[in-house]
C-alpha positions as CSV (number, residue, x, y, z in Angstrom):
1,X,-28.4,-3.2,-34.9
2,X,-30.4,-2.1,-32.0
3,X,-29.1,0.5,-29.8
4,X,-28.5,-1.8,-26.6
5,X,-27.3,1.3,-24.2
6,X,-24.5,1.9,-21.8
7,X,-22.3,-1.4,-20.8
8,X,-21.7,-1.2,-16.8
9,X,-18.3,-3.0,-16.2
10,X,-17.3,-1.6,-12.9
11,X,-19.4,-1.2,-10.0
12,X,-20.7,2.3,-10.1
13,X,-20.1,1.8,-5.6
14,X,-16.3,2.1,-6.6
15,X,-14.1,4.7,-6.6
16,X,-11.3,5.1,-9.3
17,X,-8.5,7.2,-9.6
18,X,-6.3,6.5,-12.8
19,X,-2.9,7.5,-14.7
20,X,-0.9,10.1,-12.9
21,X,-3.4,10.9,-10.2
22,X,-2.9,7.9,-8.8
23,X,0.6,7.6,-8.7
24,X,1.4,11.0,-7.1
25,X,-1.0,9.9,-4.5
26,X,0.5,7.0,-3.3
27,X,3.8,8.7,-3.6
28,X,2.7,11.4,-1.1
29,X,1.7,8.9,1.1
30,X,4.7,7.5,1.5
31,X,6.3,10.6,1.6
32,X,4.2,10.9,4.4
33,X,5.3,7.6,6.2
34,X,9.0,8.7,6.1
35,X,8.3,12.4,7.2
36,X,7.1,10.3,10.5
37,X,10.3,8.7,11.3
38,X,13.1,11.0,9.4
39,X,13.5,13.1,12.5
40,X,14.9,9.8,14.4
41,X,17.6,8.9,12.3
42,X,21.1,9.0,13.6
43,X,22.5,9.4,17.1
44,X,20.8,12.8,17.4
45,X,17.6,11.6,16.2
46,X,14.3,13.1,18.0
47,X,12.0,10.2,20.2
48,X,9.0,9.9,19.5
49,X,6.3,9.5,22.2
50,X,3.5,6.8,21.9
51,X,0.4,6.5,23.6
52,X,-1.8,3.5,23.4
53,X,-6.3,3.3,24.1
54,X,-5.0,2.2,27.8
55,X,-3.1,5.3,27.9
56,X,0.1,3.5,28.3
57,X,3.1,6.0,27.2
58,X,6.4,4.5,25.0
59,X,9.6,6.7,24.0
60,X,11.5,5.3,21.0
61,X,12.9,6.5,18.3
62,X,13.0,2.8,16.4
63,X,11.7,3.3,12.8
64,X,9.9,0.2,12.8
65,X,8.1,-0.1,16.4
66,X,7.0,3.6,15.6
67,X,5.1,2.8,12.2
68,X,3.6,-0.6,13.7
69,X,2.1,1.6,16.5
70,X,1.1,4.7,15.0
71,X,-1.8,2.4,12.8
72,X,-1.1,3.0,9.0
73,X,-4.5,2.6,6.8
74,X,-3.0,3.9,3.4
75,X,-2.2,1.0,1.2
76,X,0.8,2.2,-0.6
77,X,1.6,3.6,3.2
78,X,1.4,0.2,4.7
79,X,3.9,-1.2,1.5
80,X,6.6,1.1,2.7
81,X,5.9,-0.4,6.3
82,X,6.2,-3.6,5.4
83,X,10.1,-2.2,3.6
84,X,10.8,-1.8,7.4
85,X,9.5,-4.8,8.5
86,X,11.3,-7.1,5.5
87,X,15.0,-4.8,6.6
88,X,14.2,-5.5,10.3
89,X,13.8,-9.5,10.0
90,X,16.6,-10.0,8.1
91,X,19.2,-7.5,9.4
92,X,18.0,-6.1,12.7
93,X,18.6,-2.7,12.0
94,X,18.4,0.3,9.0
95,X,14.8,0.4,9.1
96,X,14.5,3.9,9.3
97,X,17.3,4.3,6.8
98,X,15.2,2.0,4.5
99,X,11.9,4.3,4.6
100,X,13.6,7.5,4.1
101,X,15.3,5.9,1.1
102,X,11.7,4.9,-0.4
103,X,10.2,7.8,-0.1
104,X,13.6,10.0,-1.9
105,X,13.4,7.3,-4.6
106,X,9.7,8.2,-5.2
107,X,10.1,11.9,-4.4
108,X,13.0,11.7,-7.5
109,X,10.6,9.6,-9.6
110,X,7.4,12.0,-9.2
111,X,9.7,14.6,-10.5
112,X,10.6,12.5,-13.8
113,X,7.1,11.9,-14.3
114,X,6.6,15.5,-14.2
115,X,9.2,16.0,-16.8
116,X,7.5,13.2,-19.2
117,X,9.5,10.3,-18.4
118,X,7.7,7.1,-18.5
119,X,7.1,4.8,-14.8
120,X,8.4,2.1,-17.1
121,X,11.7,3.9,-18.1
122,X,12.1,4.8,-14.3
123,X,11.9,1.4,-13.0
124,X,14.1,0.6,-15.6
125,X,16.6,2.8,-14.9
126,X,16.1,2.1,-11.1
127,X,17.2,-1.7,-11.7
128,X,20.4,-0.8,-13.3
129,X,21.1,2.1,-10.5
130,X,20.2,-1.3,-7.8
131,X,22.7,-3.6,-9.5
132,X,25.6,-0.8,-10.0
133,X,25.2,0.7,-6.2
134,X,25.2,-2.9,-4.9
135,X,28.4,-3.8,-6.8
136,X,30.1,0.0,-5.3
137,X,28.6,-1.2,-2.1
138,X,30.7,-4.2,-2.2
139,X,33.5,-2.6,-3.3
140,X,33.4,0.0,-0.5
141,X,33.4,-3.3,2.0
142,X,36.1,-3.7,4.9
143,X,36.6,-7.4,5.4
144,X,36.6,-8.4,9.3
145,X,39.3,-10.7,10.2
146,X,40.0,-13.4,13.0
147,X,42.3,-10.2,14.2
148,X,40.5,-7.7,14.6
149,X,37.0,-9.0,14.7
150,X,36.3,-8.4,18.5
151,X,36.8,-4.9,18.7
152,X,35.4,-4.1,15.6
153,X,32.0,-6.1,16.8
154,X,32.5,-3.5,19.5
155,X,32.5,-0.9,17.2
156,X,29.5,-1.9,15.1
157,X,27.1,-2.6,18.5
158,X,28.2,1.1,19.8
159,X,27.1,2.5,16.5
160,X,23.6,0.7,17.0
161,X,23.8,1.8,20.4
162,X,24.1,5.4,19.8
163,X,21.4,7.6,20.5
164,X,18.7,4.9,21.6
165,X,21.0,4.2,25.2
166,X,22.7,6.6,27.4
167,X,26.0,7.0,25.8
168,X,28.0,6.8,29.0
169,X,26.8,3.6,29.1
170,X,27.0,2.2,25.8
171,X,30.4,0.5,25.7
172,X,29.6,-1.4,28.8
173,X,26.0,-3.0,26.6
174,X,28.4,-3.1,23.7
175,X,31.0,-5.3,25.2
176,X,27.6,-7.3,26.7
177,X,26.1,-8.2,23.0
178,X,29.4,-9.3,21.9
179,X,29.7,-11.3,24.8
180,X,26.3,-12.8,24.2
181,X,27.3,-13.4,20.7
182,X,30.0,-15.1,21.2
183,X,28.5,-17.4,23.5
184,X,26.1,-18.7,21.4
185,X,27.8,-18.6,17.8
186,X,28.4,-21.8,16.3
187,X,29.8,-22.6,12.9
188,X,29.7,-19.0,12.5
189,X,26.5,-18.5,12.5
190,X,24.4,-16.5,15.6
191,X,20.8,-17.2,16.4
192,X,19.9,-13.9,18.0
193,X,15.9,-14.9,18.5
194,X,16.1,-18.2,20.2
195,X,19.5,-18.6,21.8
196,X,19.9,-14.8,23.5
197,X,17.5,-14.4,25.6
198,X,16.5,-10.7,27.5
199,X,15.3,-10.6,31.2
200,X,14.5,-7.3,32.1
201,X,15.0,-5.7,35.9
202,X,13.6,-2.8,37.2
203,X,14.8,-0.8,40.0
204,X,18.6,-1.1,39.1
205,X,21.5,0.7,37.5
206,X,21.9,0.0,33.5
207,X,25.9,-0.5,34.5
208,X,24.6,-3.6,36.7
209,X,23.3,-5.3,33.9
210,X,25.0,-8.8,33.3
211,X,25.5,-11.6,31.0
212,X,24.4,-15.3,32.0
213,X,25.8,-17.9,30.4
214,X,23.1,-20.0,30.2
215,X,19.6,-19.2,31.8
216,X,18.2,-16.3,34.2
217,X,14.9,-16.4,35.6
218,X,12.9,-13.9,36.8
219,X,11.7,-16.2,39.7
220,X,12.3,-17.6,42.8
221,X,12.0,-21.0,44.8
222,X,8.4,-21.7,46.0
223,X,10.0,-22.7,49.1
224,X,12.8,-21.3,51.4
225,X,14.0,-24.7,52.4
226,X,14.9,-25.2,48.5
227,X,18.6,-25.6,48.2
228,X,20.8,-22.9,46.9
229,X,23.0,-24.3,44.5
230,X,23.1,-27.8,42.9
231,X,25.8,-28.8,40.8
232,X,24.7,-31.0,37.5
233,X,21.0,-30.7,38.2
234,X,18.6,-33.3,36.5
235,X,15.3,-30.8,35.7
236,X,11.5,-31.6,34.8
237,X,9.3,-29.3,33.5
238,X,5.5,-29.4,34.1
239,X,2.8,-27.9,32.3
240,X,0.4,-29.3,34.6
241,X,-0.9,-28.9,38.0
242,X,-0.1,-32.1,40.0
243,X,-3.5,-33.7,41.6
244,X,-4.8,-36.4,42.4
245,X,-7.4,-39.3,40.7
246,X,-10.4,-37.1,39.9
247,X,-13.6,-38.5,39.9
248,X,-15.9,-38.4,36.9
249,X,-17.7,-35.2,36.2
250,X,-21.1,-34.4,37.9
251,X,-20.9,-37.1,41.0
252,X,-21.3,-36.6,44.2
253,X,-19.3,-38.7,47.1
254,X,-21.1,-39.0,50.4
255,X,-19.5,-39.5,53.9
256,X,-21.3,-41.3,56.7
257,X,-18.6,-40.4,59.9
258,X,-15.4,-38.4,60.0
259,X,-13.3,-41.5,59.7
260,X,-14.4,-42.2,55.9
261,X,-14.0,-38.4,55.0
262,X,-10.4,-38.9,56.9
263,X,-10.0,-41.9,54.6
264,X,-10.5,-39.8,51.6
265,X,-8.0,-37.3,52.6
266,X,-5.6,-39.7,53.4
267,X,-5.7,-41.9,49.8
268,X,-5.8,-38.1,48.1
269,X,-2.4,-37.3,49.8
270,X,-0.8,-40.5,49.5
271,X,-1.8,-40.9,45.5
272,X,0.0,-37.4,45.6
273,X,2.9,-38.3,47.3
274,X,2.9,-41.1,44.7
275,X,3.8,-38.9,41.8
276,X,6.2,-37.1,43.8
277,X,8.1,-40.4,44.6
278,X,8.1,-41.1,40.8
279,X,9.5,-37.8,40.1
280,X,12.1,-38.1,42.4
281,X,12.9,-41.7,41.4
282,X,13.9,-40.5,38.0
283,X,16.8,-38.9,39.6
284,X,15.2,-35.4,39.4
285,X,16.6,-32.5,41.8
286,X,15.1,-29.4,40.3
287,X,11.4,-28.8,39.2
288,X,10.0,-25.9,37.1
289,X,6.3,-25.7,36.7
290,X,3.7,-23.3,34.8
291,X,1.5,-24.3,38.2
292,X,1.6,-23.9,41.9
293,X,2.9,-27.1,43.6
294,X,1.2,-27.6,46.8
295,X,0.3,-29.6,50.2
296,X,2.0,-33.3,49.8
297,X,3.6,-32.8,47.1
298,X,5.9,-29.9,47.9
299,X,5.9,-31.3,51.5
300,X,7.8,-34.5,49.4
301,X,10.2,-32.6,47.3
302,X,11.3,-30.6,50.4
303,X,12.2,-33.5,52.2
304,X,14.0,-34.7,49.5
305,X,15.9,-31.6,48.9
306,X,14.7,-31.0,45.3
307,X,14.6,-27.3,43.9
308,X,10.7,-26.6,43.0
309,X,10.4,-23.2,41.8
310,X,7.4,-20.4,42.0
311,X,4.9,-20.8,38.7
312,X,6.6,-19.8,35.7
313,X,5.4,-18.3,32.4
314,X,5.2,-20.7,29.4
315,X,7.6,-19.0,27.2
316,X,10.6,-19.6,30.2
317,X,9.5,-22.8,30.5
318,X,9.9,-23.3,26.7
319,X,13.8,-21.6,26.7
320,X,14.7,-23.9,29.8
321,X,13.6,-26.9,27.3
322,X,15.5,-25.5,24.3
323,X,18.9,-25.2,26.6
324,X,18.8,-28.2,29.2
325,X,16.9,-30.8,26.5
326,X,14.1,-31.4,28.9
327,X,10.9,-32.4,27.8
328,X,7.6,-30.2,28.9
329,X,5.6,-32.9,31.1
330,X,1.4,-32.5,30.9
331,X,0.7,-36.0,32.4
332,X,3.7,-36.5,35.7
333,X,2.2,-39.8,36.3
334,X,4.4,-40.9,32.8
335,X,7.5,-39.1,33.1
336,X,10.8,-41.0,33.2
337,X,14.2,-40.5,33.0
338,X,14.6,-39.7,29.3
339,X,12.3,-36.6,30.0
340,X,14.8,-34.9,32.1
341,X,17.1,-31.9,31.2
342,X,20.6,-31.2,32.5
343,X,23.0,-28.4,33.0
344,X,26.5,-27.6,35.0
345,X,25.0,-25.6,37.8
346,X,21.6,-23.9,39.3
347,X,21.4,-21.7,41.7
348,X,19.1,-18.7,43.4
349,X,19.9,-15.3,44.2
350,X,17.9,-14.4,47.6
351,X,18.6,-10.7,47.1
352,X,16.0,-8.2,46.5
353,X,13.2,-9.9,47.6
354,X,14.7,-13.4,46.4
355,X,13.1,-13.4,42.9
356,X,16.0,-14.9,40.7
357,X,17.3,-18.5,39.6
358,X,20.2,-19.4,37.1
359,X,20.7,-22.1,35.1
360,X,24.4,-21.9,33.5
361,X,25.3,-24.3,31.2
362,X,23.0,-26.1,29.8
363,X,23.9,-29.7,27.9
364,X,21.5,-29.5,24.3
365,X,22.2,-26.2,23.6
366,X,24.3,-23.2,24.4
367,X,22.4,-20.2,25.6
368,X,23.1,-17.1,27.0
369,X,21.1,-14.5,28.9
370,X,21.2,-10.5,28.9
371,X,20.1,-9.5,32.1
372,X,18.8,-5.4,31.0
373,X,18.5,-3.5,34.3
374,X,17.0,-0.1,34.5
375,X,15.5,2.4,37.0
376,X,12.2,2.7,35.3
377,X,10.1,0.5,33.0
378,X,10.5,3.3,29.7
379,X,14.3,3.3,30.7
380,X,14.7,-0.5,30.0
381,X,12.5,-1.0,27.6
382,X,14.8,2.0,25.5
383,X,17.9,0.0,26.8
384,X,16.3,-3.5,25.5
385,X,15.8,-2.0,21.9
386,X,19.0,-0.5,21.8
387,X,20.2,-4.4,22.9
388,X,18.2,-5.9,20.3
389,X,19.4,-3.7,17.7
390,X,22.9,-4.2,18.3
391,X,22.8,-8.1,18.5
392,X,21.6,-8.4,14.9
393,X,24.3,-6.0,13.5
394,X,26.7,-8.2,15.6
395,X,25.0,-11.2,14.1
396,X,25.5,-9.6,10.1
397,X,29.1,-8.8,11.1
398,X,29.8,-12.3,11.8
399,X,28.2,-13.9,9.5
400,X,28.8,-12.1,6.5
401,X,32.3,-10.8,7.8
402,X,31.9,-7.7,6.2
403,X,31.4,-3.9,7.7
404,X,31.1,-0.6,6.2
405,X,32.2,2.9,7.3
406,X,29.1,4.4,8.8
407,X,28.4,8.3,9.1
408,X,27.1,8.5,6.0
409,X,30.3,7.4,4.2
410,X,29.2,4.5,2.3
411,X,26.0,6.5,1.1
412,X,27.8,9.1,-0.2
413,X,30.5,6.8,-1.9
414,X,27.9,4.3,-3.9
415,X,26.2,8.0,-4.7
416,X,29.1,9.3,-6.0
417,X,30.2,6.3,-8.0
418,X,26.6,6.4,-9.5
419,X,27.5,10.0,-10.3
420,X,30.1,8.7,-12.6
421,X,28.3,5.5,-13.8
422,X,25.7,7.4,-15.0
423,X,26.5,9.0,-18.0
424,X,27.8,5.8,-19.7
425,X,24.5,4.6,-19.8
426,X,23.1,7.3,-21.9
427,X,18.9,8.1,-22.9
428,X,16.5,8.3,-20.2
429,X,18.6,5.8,-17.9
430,X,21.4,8.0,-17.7
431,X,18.4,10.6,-15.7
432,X,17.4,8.0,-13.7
433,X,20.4,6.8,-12.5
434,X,21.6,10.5,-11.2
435,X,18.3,10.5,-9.8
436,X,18.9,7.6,-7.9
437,X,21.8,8.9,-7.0
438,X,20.8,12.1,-5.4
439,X,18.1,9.8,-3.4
440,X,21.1,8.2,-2.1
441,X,22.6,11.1,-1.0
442,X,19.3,12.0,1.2
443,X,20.8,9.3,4.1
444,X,23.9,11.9,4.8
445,X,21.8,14.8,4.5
446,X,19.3,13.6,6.7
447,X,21.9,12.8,9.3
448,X,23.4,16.2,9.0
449,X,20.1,18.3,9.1
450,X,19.2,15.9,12.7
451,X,22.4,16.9,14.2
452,X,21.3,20.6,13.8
453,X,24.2,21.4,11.8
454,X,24.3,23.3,7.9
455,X,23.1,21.1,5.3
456,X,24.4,22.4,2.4
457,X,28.0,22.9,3.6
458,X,29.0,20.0,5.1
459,X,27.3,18.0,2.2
460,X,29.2,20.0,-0.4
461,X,32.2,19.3,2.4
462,X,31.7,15.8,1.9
463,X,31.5,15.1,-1.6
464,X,35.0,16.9,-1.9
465,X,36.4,15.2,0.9
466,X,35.2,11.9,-0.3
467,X,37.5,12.5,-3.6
468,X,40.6,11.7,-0.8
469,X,38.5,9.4,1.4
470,X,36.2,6.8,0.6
471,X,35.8,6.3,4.2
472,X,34.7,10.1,5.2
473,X,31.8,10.6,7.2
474,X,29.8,13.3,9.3
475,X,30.3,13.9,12.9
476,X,27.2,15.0,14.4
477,X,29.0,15.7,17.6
478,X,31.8,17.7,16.6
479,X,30.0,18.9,13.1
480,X,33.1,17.9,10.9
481,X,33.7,15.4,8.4
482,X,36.0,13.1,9.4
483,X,37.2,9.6,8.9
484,X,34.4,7.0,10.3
485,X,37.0,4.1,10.6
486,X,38.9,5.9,12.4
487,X,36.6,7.6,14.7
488,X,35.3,3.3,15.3
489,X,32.0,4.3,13.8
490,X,30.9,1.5,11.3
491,X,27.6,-0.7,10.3
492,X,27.1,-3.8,8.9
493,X,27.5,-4.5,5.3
494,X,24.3,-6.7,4.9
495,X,22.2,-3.9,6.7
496,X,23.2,-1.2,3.6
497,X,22.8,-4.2,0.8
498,X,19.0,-5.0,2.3
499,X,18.4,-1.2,2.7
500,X,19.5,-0.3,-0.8
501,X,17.1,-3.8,-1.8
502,X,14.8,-3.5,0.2
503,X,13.9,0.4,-1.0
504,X,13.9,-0.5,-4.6
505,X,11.8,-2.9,-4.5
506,X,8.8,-0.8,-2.4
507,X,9.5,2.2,-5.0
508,X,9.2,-0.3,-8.1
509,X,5.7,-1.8,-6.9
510,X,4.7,1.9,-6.5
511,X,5.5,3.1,-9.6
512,X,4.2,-0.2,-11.4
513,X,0.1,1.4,-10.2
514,X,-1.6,3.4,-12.6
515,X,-4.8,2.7,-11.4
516,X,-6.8,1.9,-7.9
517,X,-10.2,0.7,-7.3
518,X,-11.6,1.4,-3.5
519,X,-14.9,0.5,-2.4
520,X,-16.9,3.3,-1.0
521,X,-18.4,3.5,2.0
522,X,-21.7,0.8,2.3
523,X,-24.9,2.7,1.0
524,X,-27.5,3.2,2.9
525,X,-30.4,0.5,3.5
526,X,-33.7,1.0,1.8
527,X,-36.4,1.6,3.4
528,X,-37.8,-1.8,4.9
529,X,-41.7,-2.8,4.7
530,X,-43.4,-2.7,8.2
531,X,-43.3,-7.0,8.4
532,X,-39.7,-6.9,8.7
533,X,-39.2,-4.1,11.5
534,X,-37.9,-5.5,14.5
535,X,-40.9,-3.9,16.4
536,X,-43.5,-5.6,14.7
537,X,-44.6,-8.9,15.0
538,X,-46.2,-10.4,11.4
539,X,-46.9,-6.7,10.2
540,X,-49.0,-5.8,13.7
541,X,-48.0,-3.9,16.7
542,X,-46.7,-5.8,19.4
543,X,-49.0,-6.6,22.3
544,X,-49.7,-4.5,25.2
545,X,-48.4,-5.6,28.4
546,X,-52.1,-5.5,30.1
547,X,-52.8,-7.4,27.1
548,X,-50.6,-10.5,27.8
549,X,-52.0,-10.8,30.7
């Protein structure tokens, strides 16, 4: 048979790493990933401070908003991003826990690997340790009843709170979220993104900030003749400037004396004053528009005492739909009657330069409205995210019913029940399993070594104490264990079941690559024959200037 040479399969412009080599690489980079945001976890967790290309500065120390910002090229990087992402979307909060998690389950997986244990026996034994620390999780679960529920939603939105907001103020935002919550829940069930809505303030006090039972709008009436308060107010929304019949594109209308250009004016105003009439015949007292209203046409509505506010942005426009029922108008020459929303009451505050308008109770849906004030921009922007957090674990509280003692309790209890798990699962998964458990047991330590206190002692401290108290935490702020129930710290089941989820899964798809192909940088172009230079014209030089001439 005739020697036919070397078979190219891959593209030699590739570049492969294999076995091993690849694994402990995309290990260290997400090793990597969590040594970003361990720092910030707990309520004496470091900020981080984030500067954008328009130089724009951000302080947060929110797992999540840190690892979209900081731009994450890595691939197996970006999987343990998108862990955060996937705990954030469907539990609000943990996503730091979440990361750190990953990255001890790989850290404890590199180290097996070391030791000659298969990928595939450590995904293996990873599974069982998922479905045994879910059950202990479970186990380890305080029901919330019709009793106590309110103060221990209080409890669980302080927790959040802690450490993102100034702590003398975070009972007053607590007792706001639940307040919010409660507002909007229906069927037991809390629909944080469209029904709460945040209006942030600048200039004022965190302790001023308010809950609005429907509606708050960070804008004004157009006019100061607008009435203050209407009770049941029939509102249109207009996405639309309102004008008059245009003429067709490109023609031009000539005037032979003043009178016909007065002529002009006069049929402009009065097919204006028109639309306004139909808007007002449709029983309407309060309009809210994406454009300026102007000349005739506010003229019209003022006489007619009807509410016509400053231009809007679409997305308040959208929430005044989604809570009074109105439909969003683009042609006002149509609208009727069935195109209106309604509410119990809107009214203006004139204070502080007039810029506010409240629409409470609004008929299709119920809404309510956090109004964050702060001093500075950076200030309520940390106070917002500290809101936001805290409404989703309200929202998992009250859905699922369940909460778990926080401090590091439940962590250390599913760890210790692995602990004894373990061994009756014998061979390689027995290993694993252990491993898994001292993964587990990197949230507490974590936690301790941010609060500046000994690691080693008071995580020794708590495994013993934990053999009397399945509810024994750390307290960062008095560097003792103690019992987090008691002390009203707590979290949200579902956050610790998605965490514990959530983690496994990005540490199996790891360890499932043994190999990775990455395209190398683009070679470099050949040289190109002198007819297909851009300074050449067919192959010759390009003419002179004189010679053009």
């Amino acid at each position: 048979m005739a020697n036919t040479g070397p078979i190219i399969v891959l593209d030699p412009g590739k570049e492969r790493t294999r076995g091993n080599e690849a694994l402990f690489m995309n290990i260290s980079a997400a090793k990597a990933v969590a040594g970003l945001v361990q720092s910030t976890l707990g309520p004496k967790g470091m900020d981080k401070m984030l500067i954008n290309k328009m130089g724009q500065v951000s302080m947060t120390n929110d797992g999540v908003n840190i690892l979209k910002d900081i731009g994450i090229e890595h691939p197996a990087a970006k999987m343990i991003v998108e862990v955060a992402r996937s705990v954030e979307s469907t539990a609000g909060d943990g996503t730091t826990s979440s990361v750190i998690f990953s990255a001890a389950l790989l850290d404890k997986a590199e180290k097996l690997v070391r030791k000659g244990i298969h990928p595939s026996a450590i995904i293996k034994g990873y599974r069982i340790a998922e479905t045994k620390a879910l059950e202990l999780m479970e186990n380890s679960a305080i029901d919330v009843s019709k009793d106590n529920r309110e103060d221990l939603l209080k409890k669980v939105a302080m927790t959040a709170i802690t450490g993102k907001a100034p702590d003398i103020q975070k009972e007053h935002l607590a007792d706001l979220c639940v307040q919010a919550a409660e507002i909007v829940e229906e069927n037991g069930f809390v629909d944080v993104r469209t029904k709460i809505i945040r209006v942030v303030e600048l200039q004022r006090r965190i302790e001023e900030s308010e809950v609005v039972e429907g509606i708050a709008l960070n804008t004004g009436a157009l006019s100061k003749k607008a009435p203050k308060r209407i009770e049941n107010p029939k509102i249109v929304l207009l996405d639309t400037e309102i004008v008059a019949n245009k003429t067709k594109t490109g023609s031009v209308m000539v005037v032979s004396s003043p009178e016909e250009r007065q002529k002009i004016i006069d049929s402009e105003r009065n097919d204006l004053t028109a639309i306004a009439k139909k808007i007002v015949d449709t029983g309407a007292n309060a309009v809210f528009s994406t454009k300026v209203v102007r000349g005739a046409v506010l003229e019209y509505f003022e006489k007619h005492d009807v509410f016509v506010s400053r231009p809007m942005e679409e997305k308040d426009i959208e929430n005044v739909s989604y809570a009074t029922g109105a439909k969003i108008i683009r042609n006002p020459k149509e609208i009727t009657e069935a195109d209106l929303g309604y509410a119990d009451l809107l009214e203006r505050d004139t204070r502080n330069g007039g810029g506010k308008t409240f629409i409470r109770g609004g008929r299709n849906s119920k809404v309510a409205t956090i109004v964050v004030r702060g001093e500075t921009l950076q200030h309520a922007d940390s106070v917002d995210t500290a809101l936001d957090d805290a409404l989703w674990v309200i929202k998992s509280v009250i859905e699922d019913g369940k909460i778990v003692a926080g401090g590091g309790a439940s962590e250390m209890e599913v760890a210790l029940g692995l602990n004894a798990f373990a061994p009756t699962a014998g061979g390689y998964d027995q290993r694993v399993i252990a491993a898994y458990a001292e993964a587990l047991e990197e949230l507490p330590r974590t936690l301790i070594r941010n609060g500046g206190l000994d690691v080693i002692d008071l995580s020794l401290a708590l495994r013993a104490e934990h053999a009397k108290n399945k509810n024994a935490g750390i307290n960062v702020f008095t560097g003792k264990i103690t019992d987090m129930l008691e002390a009203g710290v707590v979290d949200p089941y579902r956050v610790k079941v998605n965490t514990i989820k959530a983690a496994t899964e990005a540490a199996v798809m790891i360890l499932r690559i043994d190999d990775m192909l990455r395209a190398t940088v683009t070679r470099d172009i050949p040289d190109a024959p002198p007819q297909h230079l851009a300074a050449s014209y067919n192959g010759m030089a390009p003419p002179q200037m004189n010679e053009r001439r």
